[in-house]
Structures are given as structure tokens and as C-alpha cells.
MINU-736082 format. One line per field, with one value per atom (N, C-alpha, C): residue number from 1; x, y, z; atom name. Coordinates in pm, 1 decimal, padded with zeros to 6 digits, m for minus. Each point is the difference from the previous one (the first is absolute). Layout:
REM residues N
pos	NUM;...
u	X;...
v	Y;...
w	Z;...
site	CA;...
END
This chain:
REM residues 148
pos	1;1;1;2;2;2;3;3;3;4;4;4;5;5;5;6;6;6;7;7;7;8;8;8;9;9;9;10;10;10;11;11;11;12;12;12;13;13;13;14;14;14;15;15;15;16;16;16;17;17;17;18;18;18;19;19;19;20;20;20;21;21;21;22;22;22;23;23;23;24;24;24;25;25;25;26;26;26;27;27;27;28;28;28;29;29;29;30;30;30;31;31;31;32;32;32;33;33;33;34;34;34;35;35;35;36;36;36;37;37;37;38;38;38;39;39;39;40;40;40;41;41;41;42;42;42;43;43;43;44;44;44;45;45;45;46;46;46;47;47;47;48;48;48;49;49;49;50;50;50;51;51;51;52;52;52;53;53;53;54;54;54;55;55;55;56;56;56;57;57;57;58;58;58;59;59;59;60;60;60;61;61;61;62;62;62;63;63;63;64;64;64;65;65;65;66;66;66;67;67;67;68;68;68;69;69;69;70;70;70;71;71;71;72;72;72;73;73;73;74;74;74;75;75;75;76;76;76;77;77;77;78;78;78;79;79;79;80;80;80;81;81;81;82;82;82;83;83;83;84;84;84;85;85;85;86;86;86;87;87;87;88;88;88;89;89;89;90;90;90;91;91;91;92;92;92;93;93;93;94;94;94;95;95;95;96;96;96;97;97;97;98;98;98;99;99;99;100;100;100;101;101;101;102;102;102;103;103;103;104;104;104;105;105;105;106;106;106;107;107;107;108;108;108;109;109;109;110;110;110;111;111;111;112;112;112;113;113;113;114;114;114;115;115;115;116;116;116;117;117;117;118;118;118;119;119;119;120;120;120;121;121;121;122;122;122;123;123;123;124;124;124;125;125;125;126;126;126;127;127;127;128;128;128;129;129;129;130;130;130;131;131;131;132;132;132;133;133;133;134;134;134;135;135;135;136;136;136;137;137;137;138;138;138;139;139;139;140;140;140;141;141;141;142;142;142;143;143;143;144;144;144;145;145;145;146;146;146;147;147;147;148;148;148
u	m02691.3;00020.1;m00099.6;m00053.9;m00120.6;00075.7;m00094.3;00080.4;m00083.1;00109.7;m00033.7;m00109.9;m00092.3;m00071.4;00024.6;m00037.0;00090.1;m00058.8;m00101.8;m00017.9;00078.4;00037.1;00094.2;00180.6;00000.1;00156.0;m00010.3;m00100.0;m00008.6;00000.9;m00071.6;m00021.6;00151.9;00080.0;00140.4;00127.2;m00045.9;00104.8;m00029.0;m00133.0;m00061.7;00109.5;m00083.7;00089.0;00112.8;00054.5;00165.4;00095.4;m00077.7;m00005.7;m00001.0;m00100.0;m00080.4;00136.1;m00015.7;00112.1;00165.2;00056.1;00116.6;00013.6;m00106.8;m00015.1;m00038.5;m00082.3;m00004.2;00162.1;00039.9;00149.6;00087.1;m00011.5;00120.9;m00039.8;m00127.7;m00080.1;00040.4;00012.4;00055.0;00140.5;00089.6;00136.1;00043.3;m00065.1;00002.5;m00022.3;m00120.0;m00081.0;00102.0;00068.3;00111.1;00117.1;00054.0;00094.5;m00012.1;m00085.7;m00059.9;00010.7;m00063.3;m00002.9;00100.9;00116.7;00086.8;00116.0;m00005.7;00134.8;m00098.4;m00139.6;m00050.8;m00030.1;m00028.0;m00045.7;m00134.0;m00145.2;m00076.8;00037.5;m00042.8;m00016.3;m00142.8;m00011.6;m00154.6;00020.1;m00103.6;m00043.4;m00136.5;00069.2;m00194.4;m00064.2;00062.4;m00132.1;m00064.6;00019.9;m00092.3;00013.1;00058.3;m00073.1;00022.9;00124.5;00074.9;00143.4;m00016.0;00126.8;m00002.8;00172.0;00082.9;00133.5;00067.7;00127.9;00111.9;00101.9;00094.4;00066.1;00054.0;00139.2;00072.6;00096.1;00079.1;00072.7;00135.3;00122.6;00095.2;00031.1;00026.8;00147.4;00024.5;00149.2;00090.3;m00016.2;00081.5;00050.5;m00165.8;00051.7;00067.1;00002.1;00027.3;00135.5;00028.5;00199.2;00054.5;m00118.8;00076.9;00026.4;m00105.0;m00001.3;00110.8;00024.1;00099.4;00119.2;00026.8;00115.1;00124.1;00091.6;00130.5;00058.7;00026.8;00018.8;m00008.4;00070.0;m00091.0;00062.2;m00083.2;00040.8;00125.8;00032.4;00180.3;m00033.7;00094.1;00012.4;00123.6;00032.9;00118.9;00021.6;00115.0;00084.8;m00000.6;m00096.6;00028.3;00086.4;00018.8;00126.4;m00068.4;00074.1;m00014.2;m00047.4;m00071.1;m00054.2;m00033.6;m00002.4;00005.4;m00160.0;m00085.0;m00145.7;m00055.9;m00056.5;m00068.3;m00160.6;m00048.3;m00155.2;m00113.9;m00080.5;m00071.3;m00147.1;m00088.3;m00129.3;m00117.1;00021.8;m00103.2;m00084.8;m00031.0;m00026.9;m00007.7;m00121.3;m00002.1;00082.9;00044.5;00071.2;00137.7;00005.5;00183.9;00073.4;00033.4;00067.2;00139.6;00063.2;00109.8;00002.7;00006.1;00022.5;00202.6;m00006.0;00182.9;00043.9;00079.2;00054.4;00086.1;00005.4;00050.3;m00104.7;m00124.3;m00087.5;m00004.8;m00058.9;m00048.8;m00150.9;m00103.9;m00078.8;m00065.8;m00129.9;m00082.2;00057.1;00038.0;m00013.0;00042.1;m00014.7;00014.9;00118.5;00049.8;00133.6;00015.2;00136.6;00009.9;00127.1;m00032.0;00052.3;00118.4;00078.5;00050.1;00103.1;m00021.5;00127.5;00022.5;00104.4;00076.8;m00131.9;00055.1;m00074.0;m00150.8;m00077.9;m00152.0;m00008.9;m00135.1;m00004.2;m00150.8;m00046.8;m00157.8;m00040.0;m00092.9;m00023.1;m00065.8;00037.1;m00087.2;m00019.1;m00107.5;00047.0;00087.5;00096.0;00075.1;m00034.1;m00019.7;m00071.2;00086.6;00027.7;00130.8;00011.5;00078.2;00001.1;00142.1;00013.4;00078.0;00156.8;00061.9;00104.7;00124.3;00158.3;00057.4;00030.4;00008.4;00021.0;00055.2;00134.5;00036.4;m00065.6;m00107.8;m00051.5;m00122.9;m00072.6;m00031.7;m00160.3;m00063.0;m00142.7;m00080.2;m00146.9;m00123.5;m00012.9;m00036.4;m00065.0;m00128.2;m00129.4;m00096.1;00034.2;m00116.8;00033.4;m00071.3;m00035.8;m00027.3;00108.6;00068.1;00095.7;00135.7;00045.7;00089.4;m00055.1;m00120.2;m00004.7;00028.7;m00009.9;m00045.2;00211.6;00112.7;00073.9;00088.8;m00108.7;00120.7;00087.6;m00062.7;00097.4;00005.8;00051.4;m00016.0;m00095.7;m00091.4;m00099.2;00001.3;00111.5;00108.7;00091.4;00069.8;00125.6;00033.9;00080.4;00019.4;00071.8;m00107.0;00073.1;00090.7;00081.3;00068.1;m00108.7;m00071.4;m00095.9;00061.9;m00006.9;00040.9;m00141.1;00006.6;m00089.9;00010.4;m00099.7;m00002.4;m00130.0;m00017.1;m00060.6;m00078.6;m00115.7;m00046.1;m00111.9
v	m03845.3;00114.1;m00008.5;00117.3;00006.9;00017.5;m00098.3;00031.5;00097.3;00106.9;00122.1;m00037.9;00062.8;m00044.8;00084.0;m00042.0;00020.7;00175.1;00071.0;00153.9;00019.7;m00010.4;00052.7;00044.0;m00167.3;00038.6;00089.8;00031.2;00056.2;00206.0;00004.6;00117.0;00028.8;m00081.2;m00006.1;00025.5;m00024.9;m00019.8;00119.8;00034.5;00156.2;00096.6;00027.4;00119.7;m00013.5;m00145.5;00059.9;00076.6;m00054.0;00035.4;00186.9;00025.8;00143.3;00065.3;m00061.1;00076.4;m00001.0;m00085.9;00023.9;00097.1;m00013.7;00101.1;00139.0;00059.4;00120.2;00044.9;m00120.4;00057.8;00006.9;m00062.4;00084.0;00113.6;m00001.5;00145.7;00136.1;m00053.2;00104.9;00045.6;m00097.8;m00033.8;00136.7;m00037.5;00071.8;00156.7;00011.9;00129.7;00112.8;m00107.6;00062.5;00066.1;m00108.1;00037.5;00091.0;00025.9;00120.9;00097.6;00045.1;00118.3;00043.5;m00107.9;00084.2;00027.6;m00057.2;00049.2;00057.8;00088.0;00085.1;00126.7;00126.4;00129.0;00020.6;00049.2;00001.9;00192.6;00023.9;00143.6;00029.9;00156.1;m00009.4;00134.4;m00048.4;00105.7;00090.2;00144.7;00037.9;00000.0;00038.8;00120.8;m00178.8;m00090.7;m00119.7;m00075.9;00041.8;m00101.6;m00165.7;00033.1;m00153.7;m00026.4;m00130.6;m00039.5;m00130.5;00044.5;m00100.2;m00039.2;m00091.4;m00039.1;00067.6;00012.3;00128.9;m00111.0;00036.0;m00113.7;m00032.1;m00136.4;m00000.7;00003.1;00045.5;00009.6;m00133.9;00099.5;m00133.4;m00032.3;m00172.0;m00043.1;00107.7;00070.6;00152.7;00062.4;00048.8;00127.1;m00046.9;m00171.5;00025.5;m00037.8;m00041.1;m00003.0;00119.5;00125.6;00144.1;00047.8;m00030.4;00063.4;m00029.4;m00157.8;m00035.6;m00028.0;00065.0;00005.9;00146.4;m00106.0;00127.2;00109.2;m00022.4;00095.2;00141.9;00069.2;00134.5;00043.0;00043.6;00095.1;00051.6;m00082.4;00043.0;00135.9;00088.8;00105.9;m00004.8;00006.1;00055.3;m00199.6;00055.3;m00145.1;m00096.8;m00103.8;m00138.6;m00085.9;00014.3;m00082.1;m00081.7;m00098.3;m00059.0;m00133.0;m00018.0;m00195.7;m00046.9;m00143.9;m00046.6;m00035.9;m00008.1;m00013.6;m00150.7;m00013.0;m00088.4;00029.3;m00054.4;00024.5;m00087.4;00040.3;m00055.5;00058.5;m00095.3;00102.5;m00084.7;m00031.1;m00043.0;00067.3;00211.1;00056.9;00141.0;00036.4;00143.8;00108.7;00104.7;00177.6;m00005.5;00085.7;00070.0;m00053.9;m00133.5;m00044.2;m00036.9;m00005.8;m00058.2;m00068.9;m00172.4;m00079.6;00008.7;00089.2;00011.2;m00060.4;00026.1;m00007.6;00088.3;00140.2;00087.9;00106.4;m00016.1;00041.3;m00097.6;00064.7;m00038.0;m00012.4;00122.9;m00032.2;00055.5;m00024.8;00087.4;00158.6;00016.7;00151.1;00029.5;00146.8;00031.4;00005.4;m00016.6;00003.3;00035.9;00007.8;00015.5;m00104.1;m00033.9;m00123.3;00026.9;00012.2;00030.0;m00099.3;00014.9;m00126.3;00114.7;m00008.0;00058.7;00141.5;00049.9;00126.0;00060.9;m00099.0;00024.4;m00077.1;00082.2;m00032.2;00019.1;m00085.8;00018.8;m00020.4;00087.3;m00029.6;m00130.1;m00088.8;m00109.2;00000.8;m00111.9;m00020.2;m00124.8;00063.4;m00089.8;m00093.3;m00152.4;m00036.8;m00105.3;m00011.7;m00086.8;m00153.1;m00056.6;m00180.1;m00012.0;m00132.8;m00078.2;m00003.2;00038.7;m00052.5;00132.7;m00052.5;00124.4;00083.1;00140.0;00103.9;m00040.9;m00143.7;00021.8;m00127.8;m00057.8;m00085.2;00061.2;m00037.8;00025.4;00051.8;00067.3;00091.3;m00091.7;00054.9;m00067.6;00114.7;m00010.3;00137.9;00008.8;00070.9;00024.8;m00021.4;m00069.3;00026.2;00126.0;00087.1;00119.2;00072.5;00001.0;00067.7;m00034.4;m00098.3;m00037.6;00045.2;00013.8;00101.9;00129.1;00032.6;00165.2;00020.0;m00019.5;00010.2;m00049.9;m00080.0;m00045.9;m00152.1;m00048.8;m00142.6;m00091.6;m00105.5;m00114.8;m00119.5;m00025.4;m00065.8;m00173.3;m00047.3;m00132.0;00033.1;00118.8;00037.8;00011.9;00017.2;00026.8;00134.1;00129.9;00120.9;00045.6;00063.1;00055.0;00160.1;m00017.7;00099.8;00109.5;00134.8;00085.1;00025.3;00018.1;m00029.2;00153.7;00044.3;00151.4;00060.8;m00001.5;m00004.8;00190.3;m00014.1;00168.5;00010.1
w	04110.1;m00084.6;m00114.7;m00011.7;m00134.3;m00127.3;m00063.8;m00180.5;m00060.5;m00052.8;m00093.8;m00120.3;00024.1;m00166.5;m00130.1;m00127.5;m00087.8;m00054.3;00072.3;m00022.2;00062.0;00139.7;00126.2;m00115.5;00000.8;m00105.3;m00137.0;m00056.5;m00117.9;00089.6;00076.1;00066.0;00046.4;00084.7;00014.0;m00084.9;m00124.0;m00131.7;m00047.2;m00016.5;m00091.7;00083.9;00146.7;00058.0;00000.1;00040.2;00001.6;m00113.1;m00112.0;m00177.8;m00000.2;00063.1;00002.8;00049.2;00155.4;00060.3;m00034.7;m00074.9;m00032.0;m00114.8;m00080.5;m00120.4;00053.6;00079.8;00084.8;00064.6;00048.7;00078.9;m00099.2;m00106.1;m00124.7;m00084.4;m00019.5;m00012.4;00075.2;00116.4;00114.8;00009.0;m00043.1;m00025.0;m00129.2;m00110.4;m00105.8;00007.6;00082.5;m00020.2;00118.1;00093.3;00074.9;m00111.4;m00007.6;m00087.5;m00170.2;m00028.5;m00098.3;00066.3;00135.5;00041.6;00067.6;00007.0;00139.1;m00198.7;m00111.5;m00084.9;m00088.7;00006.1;m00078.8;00059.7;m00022.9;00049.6;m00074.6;00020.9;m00053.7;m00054.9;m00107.0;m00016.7;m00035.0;00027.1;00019.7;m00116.6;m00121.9;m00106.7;00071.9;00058.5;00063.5;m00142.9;m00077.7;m00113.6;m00031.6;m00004.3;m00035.9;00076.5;00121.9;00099.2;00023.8;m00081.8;m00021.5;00110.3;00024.2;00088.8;m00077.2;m00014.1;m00095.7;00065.9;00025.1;00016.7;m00044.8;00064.2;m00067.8;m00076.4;m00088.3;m00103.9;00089.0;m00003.1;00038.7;m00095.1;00052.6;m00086.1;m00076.9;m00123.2;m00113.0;00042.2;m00039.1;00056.6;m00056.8;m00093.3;m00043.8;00083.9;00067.2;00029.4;00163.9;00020.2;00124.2;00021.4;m00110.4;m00074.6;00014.2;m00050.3;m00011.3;00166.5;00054.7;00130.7;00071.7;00014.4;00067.0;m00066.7;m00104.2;m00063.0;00040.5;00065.8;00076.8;m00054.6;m00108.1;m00112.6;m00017.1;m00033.3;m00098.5;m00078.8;m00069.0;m00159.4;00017.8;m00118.2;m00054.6;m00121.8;00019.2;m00099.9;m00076.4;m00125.5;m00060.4;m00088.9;m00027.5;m00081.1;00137.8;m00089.5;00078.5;m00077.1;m00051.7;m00077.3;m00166.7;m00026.9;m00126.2;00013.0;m00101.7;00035.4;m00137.9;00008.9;m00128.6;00020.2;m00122.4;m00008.4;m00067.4;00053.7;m00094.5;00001.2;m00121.7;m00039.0;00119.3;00042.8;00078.2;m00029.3;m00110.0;m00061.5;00088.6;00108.3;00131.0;00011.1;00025.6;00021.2;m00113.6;m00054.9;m00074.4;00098.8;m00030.0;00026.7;m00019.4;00038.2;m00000.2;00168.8;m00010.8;00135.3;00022.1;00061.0;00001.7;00146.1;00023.9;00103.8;00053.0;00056.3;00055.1;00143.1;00052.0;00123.5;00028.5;m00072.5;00011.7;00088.2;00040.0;00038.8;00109.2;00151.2;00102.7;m00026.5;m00019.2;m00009.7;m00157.4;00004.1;m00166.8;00021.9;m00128.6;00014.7;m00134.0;m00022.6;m00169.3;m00030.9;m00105.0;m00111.8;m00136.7;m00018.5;m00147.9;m00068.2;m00093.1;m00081.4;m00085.3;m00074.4;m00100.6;m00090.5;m00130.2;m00041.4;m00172.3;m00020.9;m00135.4;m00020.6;00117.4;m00010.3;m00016.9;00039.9;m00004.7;00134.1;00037.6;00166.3;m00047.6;00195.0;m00007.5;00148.6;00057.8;00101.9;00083.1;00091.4;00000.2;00156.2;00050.0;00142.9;00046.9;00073.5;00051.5;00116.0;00000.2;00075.3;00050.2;00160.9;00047.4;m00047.7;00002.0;00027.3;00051.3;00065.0;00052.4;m00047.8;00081.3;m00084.2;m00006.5;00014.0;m00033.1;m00104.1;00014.8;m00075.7;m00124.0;00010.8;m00118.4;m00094.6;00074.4;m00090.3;m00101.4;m00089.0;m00124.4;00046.1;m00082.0;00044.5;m00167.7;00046.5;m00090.3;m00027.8;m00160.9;m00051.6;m00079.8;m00014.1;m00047.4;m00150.8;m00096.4;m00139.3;m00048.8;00066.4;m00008.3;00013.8;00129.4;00026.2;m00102.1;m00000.1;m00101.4;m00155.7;m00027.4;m00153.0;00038.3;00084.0;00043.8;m00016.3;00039.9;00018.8;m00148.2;m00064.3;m00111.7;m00008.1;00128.5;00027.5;m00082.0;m00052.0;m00065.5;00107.1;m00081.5;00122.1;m00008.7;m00082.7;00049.6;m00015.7;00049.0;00084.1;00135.8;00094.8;00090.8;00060.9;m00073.6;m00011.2;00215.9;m00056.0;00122.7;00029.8;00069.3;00058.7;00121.2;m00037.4;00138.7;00078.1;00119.1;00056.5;00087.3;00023.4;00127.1;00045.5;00125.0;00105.6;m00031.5;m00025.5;m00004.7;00121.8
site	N;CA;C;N;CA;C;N;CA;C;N;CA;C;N;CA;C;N;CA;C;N;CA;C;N;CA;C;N;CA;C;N;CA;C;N;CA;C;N;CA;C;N;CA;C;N;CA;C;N;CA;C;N;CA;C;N;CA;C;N;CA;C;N;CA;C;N;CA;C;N;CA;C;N;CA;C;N;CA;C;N;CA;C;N;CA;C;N;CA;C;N;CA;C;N;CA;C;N;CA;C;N;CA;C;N;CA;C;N;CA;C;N;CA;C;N;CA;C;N;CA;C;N;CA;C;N;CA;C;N;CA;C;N;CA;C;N;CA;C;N;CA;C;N;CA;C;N;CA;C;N;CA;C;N;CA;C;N;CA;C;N;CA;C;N;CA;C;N;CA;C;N;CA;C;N;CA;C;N;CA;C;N;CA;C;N;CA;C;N;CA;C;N;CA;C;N;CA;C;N;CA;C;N;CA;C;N;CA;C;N;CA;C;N;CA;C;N;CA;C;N;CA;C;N;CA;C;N;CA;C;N;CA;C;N;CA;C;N;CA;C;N;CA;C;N;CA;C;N;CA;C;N;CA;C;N;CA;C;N;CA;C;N;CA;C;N;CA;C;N;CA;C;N;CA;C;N;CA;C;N;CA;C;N;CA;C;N;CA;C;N;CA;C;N;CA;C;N;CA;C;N;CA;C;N;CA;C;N;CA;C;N;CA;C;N;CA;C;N;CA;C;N;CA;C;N;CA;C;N;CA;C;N;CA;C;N;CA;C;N;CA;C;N;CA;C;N;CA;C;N;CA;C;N;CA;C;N;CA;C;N;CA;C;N;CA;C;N;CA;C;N;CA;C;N;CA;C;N;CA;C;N;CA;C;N;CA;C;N;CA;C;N;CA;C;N;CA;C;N;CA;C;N;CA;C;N;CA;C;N;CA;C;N;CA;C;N;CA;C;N;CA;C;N;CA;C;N;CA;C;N;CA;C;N;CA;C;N;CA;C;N;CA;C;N;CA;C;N;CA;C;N;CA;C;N;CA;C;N;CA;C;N;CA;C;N;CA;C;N;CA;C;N;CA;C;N;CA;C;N;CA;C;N;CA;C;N;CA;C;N;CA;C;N;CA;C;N;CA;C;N;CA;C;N;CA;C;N;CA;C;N;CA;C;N;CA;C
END
């Protein structure tokens, strides 16, 4: 049996190098095109990747739910200033959808946005939304809650 000389093994080591890096190249460039859509801009002549969709919107999509109308009932609030707008985190809601707030007679529209948990346990509220209504914001105002 002939012994390999030491270009032979260097020529051996390069390609196999080449070629495993080409076959995950290939690996990749598969998998880009089969979870992207290209869209094509004519007036400039551009092709771009369509978006894919944000873990949002793909909560909304497959969320069972739908828009409640009228009195959803009452919940106790607490302040949750995680996020700027007019929100309220409930479980009086299946899925996002608009509402109105109210406590000792001033109300405000917010969006009602679902979480976990039953109806009669406690909802997160915007510190936007809790000024907008009047709440004590280290209180735990009793909030009416309704589905528009």
C-alpha cells in the first residue's frame, strides 16, 4: 500500500472543508426560500422578501375567540406601566379588541387585550389608562369593564 504524501492530505482536508461548508450553504438557502415569498416592486424593479409575521400577529390569528360586545363584568386592577397607551391586560376578553373602562363615574376608552386566567381573577392596567379614568395608581380600583 502507497503512503499518502503530505499535499495529497492537505488537498483532502481543504475539500472536505469546502464541501461541508457548500452543503450547509445549501441547507440554509433551502430553508429561506421555502418560509419566505419574494415580492416584486415593478416601478423599481426590486424583489424583496415578503415579512414574515410577528409572534403577535400570529397569537391573533390563531386565537379562538371573538369580540365580546356589551358589559363584561367587573375586575379589580392593578398598575402595570411595562407598556405606554390606554390598555387593560383582562381575562374577561378572549381576544384584543376595543373597550371601555369606567370607575366612580369617568370612563375611557382602552384596548382590551386577553391573558390567562379566570374571569374572576384580577386584570393589569395601563398608567395611562388608570389616569384617564381617575384610579388611585397604588390602589386596587374595582374597574367595570365593556366590550364596544
Amino acid at each position: 500500500m502507497g503512503h499518502r504524501n503530505e499535499g495529497d492530505m492537505r488537498y483532502f482536508v481543504l475539500s472536505s472543508i469546502v464541501l461541508i461548508g457548500l452543503a450547509g450553504c445549501a441547507d440554509i438557502n433551502l430553508r429561506e426560500n421555502s418560509e419566505t415569498k419574494p415580492t416584486v416592486n415593478a416601478e423599481l424593479g426590486e424583489v424583496r422578501p415578503e415579512a414574515r409575521p410577528t409572534d403577535n400577529e400570529v397569537v391573533e390569528v390563531a386565537a379562538a375567540g371573538t369580540a365580546r360586545v356589551g358589559t363584561l363584568g367587573v375586575t379589580i386592577a392593578s398598575l402595570d406601566a411595562s407598556m405606554p397607551g390606554l390598555w387593560m391586560k383582562t381575562p374577561l376578553v378572549s381576544v384584543a379588541q376595543n373597550g371601555r373602562i369606567s370607575f366612580n363615574g369617568k370612563s375611557a376608552s382602552v384596548q382590551l387585550l386577553p391573558i390567562d386566567g379566570p374571569a374572576t381573577s384580577g386584570s393589569l392596567i395601563s398608567l395611562d389608562a388608570m389616569r384617564a379614568i381617575g384610579a388611585p395608581l397604588t390602589g386596587l380600583p374595582e374597574i367595570a369593564v365593556t366590550g364596544v
